[in-house]
N, C-alpha and C positions, 0 to 999 in steps of 0.2 A: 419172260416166262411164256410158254407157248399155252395157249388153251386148247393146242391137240393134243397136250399129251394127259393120259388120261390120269396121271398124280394130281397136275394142276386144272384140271377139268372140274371136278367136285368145289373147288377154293377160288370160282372164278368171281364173283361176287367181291372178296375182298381183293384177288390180283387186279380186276378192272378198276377197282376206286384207288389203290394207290400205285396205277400205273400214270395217273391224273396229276402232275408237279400240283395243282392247287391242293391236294388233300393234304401235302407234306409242307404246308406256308403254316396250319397250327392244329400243332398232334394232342391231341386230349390224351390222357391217362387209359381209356377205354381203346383208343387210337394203337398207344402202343403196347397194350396186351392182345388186340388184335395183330398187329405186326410179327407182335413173338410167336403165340401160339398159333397162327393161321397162315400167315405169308413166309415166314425163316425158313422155316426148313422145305420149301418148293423147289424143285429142278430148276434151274434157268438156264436159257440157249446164251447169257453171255461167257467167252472161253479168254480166261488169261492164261497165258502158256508161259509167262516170268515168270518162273519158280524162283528166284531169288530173290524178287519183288515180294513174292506174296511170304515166304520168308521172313523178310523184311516187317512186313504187315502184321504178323503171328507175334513178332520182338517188340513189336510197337503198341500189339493190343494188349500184351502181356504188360508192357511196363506202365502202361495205362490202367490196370485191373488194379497191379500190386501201389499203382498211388493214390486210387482211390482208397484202396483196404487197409493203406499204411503197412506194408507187409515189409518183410525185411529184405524180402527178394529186389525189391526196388534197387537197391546200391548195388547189384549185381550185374542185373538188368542194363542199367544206365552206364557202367563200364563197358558194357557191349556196343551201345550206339556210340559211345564217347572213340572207339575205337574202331569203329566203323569209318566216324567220321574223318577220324586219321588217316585211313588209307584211302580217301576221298580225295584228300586234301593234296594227297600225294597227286592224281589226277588231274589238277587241273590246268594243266595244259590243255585238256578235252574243253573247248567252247560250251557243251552243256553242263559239266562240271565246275566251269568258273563264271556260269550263269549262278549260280547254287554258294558261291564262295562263301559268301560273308555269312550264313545259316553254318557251313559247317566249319568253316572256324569259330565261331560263336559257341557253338554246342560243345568245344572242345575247354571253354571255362568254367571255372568255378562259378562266376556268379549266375551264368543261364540255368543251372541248377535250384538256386536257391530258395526259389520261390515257383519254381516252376509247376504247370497242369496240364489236365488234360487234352485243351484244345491247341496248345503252345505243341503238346508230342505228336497231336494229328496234324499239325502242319509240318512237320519234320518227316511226318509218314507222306505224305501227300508229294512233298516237293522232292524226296531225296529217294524212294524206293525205282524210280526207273532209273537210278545212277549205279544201283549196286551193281547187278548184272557185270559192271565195267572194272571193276575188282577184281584181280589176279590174286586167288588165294595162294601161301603159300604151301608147298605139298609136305608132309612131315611121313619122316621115315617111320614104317611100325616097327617096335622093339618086341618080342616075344620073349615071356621065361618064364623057364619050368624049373618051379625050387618051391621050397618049403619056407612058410614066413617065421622067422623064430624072431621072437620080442627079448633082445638080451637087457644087459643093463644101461643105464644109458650113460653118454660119454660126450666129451665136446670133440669134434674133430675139424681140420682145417682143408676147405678144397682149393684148391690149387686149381687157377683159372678161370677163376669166378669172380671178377671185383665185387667186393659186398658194397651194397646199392646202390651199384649202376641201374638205372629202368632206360632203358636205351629207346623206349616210346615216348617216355616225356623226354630224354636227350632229343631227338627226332623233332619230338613239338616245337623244344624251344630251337633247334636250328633251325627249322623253317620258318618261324617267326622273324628270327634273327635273319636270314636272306631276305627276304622280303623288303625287311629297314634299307637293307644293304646289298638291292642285284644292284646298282650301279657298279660296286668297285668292279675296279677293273679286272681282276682274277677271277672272278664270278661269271661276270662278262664272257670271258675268253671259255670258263666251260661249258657256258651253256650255245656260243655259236662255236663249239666243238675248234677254237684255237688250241695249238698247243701252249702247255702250263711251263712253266722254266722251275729249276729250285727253288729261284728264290719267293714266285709266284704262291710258291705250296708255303712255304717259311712266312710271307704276309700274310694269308688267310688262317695259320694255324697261330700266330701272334695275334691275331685282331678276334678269333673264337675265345682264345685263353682269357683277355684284355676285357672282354664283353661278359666272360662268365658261362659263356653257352654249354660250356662243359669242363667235365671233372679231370684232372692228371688220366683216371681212370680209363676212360668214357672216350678219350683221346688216342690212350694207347690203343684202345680194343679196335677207333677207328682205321689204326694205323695196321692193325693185325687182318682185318678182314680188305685190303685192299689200298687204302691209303685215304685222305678226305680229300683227292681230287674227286674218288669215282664218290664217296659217298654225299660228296656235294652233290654232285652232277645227276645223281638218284634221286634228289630232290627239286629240286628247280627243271630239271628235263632237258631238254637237247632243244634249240629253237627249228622248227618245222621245216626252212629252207637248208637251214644249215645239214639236217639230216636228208633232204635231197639230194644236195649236194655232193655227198658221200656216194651217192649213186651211179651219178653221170656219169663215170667211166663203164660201168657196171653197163646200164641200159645203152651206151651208144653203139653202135655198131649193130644192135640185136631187135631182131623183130620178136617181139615180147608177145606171147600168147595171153590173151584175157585173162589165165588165171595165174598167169607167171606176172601180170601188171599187179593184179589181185595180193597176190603173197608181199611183191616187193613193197604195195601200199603199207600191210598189218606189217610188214619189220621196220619203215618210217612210222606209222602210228606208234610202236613201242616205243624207240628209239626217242620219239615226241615229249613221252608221258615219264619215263623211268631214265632218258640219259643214256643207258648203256644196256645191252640183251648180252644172256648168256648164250652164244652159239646150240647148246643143247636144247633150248627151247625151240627150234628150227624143226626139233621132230616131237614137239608135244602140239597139244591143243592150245590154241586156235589154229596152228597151221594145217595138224593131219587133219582137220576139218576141210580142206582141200583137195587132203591127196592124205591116204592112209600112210605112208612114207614119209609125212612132214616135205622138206625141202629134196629128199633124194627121190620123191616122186614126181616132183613140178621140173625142177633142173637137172643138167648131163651135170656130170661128176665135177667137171671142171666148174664149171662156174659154182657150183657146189662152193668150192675150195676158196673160188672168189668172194662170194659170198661171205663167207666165215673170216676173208680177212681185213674184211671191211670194215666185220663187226669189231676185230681187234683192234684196228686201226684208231677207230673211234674210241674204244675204252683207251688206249695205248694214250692218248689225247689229252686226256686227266688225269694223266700223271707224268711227272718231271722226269 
């Protein structure tokens, strides 16, 4: 807090004394109603520019307010961090996120709840808000309508295409757990140093999920509909870092690679790292156009363009028989 600026000019008395680490070794009562009403609300020159950190922060103070209050919002609240921590978990390939491992799998059980307080959520704030940032949300379509809401009478009806209670985030939880027991086998192995998968590779890994329990008849078919369990393995456990290198060398030989074409081909090995498999469309969203307004058709000629895109199939193509 500057004492030139003239909000915090008038309140310098109390910002000098507890600019002081010793006044805050033991706060009297008198201490922190001066705090409230004299120091909180002051300008300060220090600048965070993590909006998703301080995000972060706002979720964290909240679920800490609602468990002091005993409020009902708390089970709410704590689904949000519980699925934070989820797609953390997904991350950690990232060395600062598998610094952090064993807090956010922990967070992701029943029993870290149980008994859980206030100072147990400030350390979850403390240690895990410079990881969000590292979160690829996903984008969701907007649906617009325009109709008239009539309340008829009510009726049971059956939807088609909906396993009724599949939660395909606890599916998720427990197959990563379930890898974890089990990267040694050797089909696990081969998807994540991007070997190719044979049939019967897929037919052992989806005999030893069934055998284990990890998933439902359901939960199995749905995997089998959105791409197959090579790629949804391989979205979990990630790609190993050389092995996604390695995918490159023909790419980078021959070519005198400009700083920001080194730059691009690093962030599609860091994907590649964290998630296993990139959708080529992502080539022209963000983080890339953070480069080049263009994504990929602005840093590269067309052709390699094309190379590019089929490297990425190459790889997904890899996780599956």
């Amino acid at each position: 807090m500057s004492l030139d600026n003239f909000i915090v000019r008038p309140k310098r008395l109390f910002v000098e004394h507890y600019a002081d680490k010793a006044a805050w070794e033991s706060l009297s009562d008198a201490d922190r109603m001066d705090l409230i009403n004299e120091v909180a609300g002051l300008p300060s020159g220090f600048a965070d520019d993590d909006f998703d950190a301080k995000q972060f922060d706002l979720l964290l103070l909240r679920t800490q307010l609602a468990l002091l209050r005993s409020d009902h919002a708390f089970e709410g609240l704590s689904k949000k961090i519980v699925a934070i921590a989820s797609m953390l978990e997904e991350l950690q390939n990232i060395p600062m996120v598998a610094a952090q491992l064993s807090l956010i799998l922990e967070l992701q059980t029943d029993e870290y709840w149980q008994d859980i307080t206030v100072p147990m959520l400030e350390t979850v704030r403390r240690r895990l808000r410079e990881l969000i940032k590292l979160i690829e949300y996903k984008k969701r379509a907007f649906v617009y309508s325009d109709f008239e809401d009539e309340i008829g009478a009510g009726a049971d009806i059956e939807v088609s295409g909906v396993p009724v209670g599949t939660d395909m985030d606890r599916f998720r939880a427990k197959a990563r757990q379930f890898l974890m027991v089990n990267q040694n086998h050797i089909a696990i192995l081969k998807l994540h140093r991007n070997e190719p998968l044979t049939a019967t590779d897929l037919g052992e890994l989806e005999r030893i999920f069934v055998e284990a329990g990890v998933g439902t008849a359901e939960e199995m078919q749905r995997i089998r509909e959105e791409g197959g369990l090579g790629i949804f393995i391989r979205s979990l456990v990630g790609l190993d870092r050389a092995a996604a290198k390695r995918a490159f060398d023909t790419f980078i030989e021959g070519r005198k690679l400009t700083a920001h074409q080194h730059e691009f081909v690093g962030m599609v090995i860091d994907h590649l790292t964290a998630r296993g498999v990139m959708d080529p469309r992502l080539l022209y969203e963000s983080p890339f156009t953070d480069l080049d307004p263009l994504g990929v058709a602005g840093v590269f000629q067309e052709g390699d363009v094309v190379q590019l895109i089929q490297i990425l199939r190459d790889v997904e193509g890899r996780a599956a028989a």
